[in-house]
VMD Tcl script that draws the C-alpha trace (Angstrom):
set ca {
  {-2.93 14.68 -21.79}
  {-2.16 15.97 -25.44}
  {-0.83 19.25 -23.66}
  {1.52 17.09 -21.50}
  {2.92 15.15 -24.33}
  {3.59 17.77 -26.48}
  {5.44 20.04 -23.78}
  {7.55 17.23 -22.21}
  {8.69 16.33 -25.84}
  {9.06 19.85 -26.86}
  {11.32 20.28 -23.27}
  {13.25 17.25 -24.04}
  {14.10 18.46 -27.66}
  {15.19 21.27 -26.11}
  {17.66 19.72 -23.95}
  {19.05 17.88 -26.36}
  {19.55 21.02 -28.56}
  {21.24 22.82 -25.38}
  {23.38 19.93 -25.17}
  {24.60 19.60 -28.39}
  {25.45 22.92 -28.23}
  {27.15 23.67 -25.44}
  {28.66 19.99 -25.00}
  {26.44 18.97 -21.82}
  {24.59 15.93 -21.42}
  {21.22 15.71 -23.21}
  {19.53 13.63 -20.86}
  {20.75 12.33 -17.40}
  {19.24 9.58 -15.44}
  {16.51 8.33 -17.78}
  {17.36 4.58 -17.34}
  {16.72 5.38 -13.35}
  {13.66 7.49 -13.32}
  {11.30 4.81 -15.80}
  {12.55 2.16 -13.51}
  {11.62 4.63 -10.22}
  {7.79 5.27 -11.92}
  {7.31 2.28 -13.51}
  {6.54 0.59 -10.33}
  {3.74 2.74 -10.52}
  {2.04 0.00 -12.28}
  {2.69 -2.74 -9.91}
  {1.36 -0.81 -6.85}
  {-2.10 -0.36 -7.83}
  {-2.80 -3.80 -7.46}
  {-0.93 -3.85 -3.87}
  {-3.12 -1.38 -2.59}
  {-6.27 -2.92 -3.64}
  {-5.09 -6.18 -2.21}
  {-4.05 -4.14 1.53}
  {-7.69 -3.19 1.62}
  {-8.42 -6.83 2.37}
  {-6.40 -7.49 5.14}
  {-8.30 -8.12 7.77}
  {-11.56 -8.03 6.15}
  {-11.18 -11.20 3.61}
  {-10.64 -14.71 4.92}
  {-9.86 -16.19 1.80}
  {-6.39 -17.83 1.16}
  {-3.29 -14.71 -0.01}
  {-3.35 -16.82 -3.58}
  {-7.44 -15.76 -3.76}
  {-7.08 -12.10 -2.12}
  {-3.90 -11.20 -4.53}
  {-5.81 -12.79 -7.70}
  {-9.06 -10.83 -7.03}
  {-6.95 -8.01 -6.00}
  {-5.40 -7.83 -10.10}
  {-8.69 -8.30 -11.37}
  {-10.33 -5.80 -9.66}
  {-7.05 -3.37 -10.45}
  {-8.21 -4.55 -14.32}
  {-11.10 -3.79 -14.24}
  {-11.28 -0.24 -12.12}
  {-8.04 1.37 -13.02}
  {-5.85 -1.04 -15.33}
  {-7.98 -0.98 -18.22}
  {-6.43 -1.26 -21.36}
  {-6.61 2.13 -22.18}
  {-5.48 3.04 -18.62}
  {-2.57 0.93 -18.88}
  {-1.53 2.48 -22.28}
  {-2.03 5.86 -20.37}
  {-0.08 4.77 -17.24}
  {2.36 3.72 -19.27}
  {3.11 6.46 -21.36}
  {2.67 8.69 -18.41}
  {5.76 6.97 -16.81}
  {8.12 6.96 -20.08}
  {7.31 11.03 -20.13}
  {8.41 11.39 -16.81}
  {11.24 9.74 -17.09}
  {12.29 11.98 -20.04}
  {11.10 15.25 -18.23}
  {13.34 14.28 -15.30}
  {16.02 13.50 -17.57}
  {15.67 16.64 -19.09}
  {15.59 18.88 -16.15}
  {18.55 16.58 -14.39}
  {20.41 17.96 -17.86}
  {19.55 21.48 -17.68}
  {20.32 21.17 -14.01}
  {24.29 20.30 -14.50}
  {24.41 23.17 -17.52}
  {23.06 25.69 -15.49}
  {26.47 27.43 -14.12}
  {27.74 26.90 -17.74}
  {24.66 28.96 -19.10}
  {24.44 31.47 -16.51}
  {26.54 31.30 -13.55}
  {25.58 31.71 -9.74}
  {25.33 35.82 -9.48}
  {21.88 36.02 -7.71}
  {22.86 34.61 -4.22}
  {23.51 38.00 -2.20}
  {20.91 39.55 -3.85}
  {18.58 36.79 -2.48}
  {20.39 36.89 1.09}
  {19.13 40.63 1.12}
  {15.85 40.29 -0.15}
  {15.15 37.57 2.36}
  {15.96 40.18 5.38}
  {14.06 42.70 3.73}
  {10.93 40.48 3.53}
  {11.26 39.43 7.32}
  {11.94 42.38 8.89}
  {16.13 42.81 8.35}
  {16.70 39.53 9.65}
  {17.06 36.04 7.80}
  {14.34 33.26 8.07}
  {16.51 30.78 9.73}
  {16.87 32.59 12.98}
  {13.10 32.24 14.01}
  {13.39 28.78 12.87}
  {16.27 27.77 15.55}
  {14.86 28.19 18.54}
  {11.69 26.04 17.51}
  {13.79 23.09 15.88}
  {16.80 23.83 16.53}
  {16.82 20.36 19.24}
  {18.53 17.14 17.54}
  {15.18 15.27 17.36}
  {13.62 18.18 15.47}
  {16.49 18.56 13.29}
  {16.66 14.79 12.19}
  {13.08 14.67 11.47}
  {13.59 17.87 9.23}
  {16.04 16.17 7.64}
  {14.36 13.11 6.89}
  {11.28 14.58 5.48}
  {12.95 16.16 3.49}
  {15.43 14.34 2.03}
  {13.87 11.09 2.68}
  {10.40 11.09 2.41}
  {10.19 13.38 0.38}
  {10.80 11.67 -2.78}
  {8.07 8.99 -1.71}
  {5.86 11.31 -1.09}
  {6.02 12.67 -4.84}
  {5.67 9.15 -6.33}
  {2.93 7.88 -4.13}
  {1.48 10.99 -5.46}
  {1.88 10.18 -8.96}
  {0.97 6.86 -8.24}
  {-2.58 7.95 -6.68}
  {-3.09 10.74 -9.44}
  {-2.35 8.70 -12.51}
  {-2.41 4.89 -11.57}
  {-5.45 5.37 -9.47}
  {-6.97 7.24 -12.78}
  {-7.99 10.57 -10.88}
  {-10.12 12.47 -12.10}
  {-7.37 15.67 -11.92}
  {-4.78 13.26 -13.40}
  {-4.48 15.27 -16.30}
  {-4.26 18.50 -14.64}
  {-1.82 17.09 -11.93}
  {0.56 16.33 -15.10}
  {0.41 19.35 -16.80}
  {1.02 20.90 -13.50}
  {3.81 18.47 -12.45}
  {5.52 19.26 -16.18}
  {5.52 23.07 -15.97}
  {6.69 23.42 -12.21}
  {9.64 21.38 -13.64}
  {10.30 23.43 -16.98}
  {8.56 26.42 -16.21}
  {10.18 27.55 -12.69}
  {12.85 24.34 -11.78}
  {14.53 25.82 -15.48}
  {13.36 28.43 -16.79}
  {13.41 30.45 -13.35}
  {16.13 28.81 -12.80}
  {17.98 30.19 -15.33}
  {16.95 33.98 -14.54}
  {17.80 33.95 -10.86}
  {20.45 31.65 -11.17}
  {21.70 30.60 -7.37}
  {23.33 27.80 -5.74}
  {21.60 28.10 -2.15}
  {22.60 29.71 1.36}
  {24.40 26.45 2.52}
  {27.15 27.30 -0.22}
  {27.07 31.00 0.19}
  {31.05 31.02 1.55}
  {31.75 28.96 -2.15}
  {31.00 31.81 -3.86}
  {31.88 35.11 -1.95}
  {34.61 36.13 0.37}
  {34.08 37.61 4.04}
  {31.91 36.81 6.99}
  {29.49 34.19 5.53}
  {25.29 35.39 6.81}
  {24.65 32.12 7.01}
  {27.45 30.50 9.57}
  {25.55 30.13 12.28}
  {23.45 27.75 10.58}
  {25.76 25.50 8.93}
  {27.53 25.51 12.02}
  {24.54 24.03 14.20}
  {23.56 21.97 11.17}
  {27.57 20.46 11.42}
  {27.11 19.84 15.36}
  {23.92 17.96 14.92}
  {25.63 15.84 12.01}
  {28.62 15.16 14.57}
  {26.18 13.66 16.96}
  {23.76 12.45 14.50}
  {24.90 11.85 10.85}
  {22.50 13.98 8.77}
  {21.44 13.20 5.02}
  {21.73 17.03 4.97}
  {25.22 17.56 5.12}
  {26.44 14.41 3.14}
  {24.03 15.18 0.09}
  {24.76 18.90 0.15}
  {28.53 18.17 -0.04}
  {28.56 15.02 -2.53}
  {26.11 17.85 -4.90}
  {28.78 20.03 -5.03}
  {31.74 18.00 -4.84}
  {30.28 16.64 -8.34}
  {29.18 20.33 -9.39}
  {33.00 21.28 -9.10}
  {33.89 17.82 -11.01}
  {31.53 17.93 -13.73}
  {29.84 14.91 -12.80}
  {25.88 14.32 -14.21}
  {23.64 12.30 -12.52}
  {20.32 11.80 -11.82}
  {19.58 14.00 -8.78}
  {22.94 15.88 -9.36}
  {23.10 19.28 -10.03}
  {22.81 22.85 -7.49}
  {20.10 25.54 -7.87}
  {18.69 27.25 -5.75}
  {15.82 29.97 -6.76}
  {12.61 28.53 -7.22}
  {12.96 25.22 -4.67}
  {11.21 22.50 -6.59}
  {10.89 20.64 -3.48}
  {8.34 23.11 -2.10}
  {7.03 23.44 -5.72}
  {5.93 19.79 -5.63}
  {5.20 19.28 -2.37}
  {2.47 21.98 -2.70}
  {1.32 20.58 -5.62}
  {0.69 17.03 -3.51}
  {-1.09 19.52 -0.83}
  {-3.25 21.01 -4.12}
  {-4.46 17.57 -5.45}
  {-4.39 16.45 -1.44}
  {-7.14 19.67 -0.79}
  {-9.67 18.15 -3.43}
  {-9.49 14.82 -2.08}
  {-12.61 13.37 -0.36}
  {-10.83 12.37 2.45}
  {-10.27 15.21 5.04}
  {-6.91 13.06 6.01}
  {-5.56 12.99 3.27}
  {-5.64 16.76 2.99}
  {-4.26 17.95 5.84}
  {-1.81 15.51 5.72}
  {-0.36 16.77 2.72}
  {-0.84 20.47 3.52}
  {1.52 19.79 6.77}
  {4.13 17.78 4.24}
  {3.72 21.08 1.90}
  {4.66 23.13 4.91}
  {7.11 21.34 7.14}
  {9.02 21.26 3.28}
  {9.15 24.87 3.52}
  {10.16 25.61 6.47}
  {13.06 22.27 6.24}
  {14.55 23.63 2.63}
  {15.27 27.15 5.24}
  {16.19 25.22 8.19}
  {18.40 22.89 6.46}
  {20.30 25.79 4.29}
  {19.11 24.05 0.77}
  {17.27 27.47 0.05}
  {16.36 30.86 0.48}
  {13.09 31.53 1.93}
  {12.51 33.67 -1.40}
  {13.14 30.07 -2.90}
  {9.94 28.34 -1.34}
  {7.71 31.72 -1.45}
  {8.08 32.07 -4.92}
  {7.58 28.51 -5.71}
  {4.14 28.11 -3.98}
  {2.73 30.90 -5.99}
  {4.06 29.71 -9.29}
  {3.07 26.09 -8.53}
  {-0.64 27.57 -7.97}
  {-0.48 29.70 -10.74}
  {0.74 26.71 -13.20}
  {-2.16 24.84 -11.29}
  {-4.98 27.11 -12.67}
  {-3.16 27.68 -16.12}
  {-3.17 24.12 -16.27}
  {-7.32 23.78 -15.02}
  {-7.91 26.02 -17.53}
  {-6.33 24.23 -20.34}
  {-7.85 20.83 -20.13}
  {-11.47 22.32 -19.32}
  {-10.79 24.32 -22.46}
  {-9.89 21.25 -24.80}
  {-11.07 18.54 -22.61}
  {-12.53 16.49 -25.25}
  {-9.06 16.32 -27.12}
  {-8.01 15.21 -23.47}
  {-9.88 12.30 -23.02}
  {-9.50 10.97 -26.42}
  {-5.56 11.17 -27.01}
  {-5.20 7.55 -25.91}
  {-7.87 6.09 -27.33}
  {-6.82 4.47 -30.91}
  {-9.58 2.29 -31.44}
  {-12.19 0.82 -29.81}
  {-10.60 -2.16 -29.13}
  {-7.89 -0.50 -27.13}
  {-11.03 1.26 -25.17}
  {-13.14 -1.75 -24.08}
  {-13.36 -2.02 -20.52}
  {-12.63 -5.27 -18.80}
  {-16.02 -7.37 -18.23}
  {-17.40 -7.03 -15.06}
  {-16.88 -10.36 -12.54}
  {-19.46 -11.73 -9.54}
  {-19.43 -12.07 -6.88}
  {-17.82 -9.34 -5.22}
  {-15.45 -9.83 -3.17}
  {-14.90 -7.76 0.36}
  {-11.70 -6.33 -1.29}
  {-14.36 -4.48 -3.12}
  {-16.29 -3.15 -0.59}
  {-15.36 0.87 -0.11}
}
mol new
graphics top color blue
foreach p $ca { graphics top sphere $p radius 0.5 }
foreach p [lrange $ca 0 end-1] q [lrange $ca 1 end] { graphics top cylinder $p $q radius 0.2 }
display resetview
């Protein structure tokens, strides 16, 4: 955990710096993001309490109460709340952060890497680009709407449930998963980011003249969204519509090379694999992929975008293992500022069959 403090704080300082500097915002969308992972802390006790539907005759008032106490005692201990808690204000701020970087981007270092990532795409599959052998497989309106969804949709659920499971649920890996989750976003959403500075193939025609590689696409993409009004095409074109008017939000902001989307969604499928619960797993290996293969289909990124992003996330995974099996002890002791603050909540009997696995 002391690794993940000190490099979201560090990251933050850094934006602020940048922004100062160059007269960009130094942190956009904090207010949103703590409210967005704060509920974190309210869902624990939910999910303990959905375990005993159907298996618990008591009265809701009885099943909800034992439900919190339970939450107490297992996860919300006062050290884990402290923990929790912190966890979420640190996210916030790294969102913020990146959001920041994000909009300065094309002040920093302008789009230049598109065509050169057009090209390397065909050269990797075999002189022609990924999207074509994705067309005839989803190229129907169902398929493409369920792309779209995941992806844009469900997607951003799927990250917090995550966090929510990791950290709230007091994983074992939580610490790990953080560090992780930190360095995908500073490591390859900005730093990356910066180096092969692109804006995506969906806004290739923005940014060079003559026939566009990537029509074909956008026009099937535009026929669906005629028919069937896709999240796609609306949050593509309100991104750049406040690109071009200099507008920072949370969730603003175009890059292209690495896709964070993929980054995170195979970090999910990473703390998914080590699960005890084969479900679970394969679950969130098919969300990893089906991301991939959307951010193509859906002309958000270049291939290139999602390769490179799977192998950095794993990378940053291991970097990260190695780090808190290293200083583990510093790890598990960041949060604890006295014993007091440590003392686990008293066990209570009975059990109830909330409690049952």
């Amino acid at each position: 955990m002391a690794f993940f403090v000190v490099l979201v704080v560090a990251y933050c300082l850094t934006a602020v710096g940048v922004g100062i500097r160059t007269g960009g915002p130094p942190l956009v969308g904090f207010t949103d993001y703590l409210i967005g992972f704060s509920s974190a802390i309210l869902l624990v006790p939910v999910v303990v309490y959905g375990r005993s539907i159907g298996r618990d005759e008591r009265s809701f008032v009885a099943r909800i109460t034992d439900a919190i106490r339970i939450s107490r005692r297992r996860h919300l201990t006062n050290d884990g709340i402290v923990e929790l808690a912190a966890s979420v204000v640190l996210v916030a701020m790294l969102m913020a952060a990146f959001n920041a970087f994000k909009f300065m981007l094309p002040i920093l270092h302008p789009f230049s890497w598109d065509a050169r990532l057009e090209l390397a795409s065909r050269l990797v599959h075999g002189g022609r680009l990924p999207f074509e052998f994705l067309m005839p497989v989803f190229g129907s309106d169902l398929a493409t709407r369920a792309l779209d969804v995941l992806y844009y949709a469900m997607w951003p659920v799927v990250l917090w449930a995550v966090f929510v499971w990791q950290v709230g649920g007091r994983s074992s890996l939580r610490h790990q998963y953080l560090l992780t989750f930190a360095a995908a976003w500073i490591v390859l959403g900005t730093a990356l980011a910066f180096l092969f500075s692109s804006a995506g193939p969906v806004y290739y025609s923005h940014l060079y003249g003559g026939p566009n590689p990537y029509a074909p696409l956008i026009d099937h993409l535009m026929d669906v969204h005629h028919r069937h009004p896709l999240l796609a095409i609306r949050i593509q074109q309100a991104l750049w519509d406040a690109e071009k008017a200099g507008v920072a939000a949370g969730g603003a902001g175009v890059s292209a090379m690495p896709s964070l989307h993929v980054a995170i969604a195979e970090l999910c499928a990473i703390v998914g694999r080590r699960s005890e619960r084969r479900s679970v797993a394969y679950t969130l290996t098919a969300f990893s992929v089906l991301t991939l293969l959307a951010s193509i289909y859906l002309g958000a990124h270049y291939a290139l975008d999602g390769y490179v992003s799977i192998i950095g996330v794993h990378v940053l995974w291991r970097a990260s293992g190695w780090l808190v099996k290293r200083y583990g002890t510093v790890d598990r002791s960041v949060f604890s500022f006295s014993p007091a603050l440590a003392r686990p909540i008293p066990e209570a009997a009975p059990r109830s069959v909330a409690e049952v696995p």
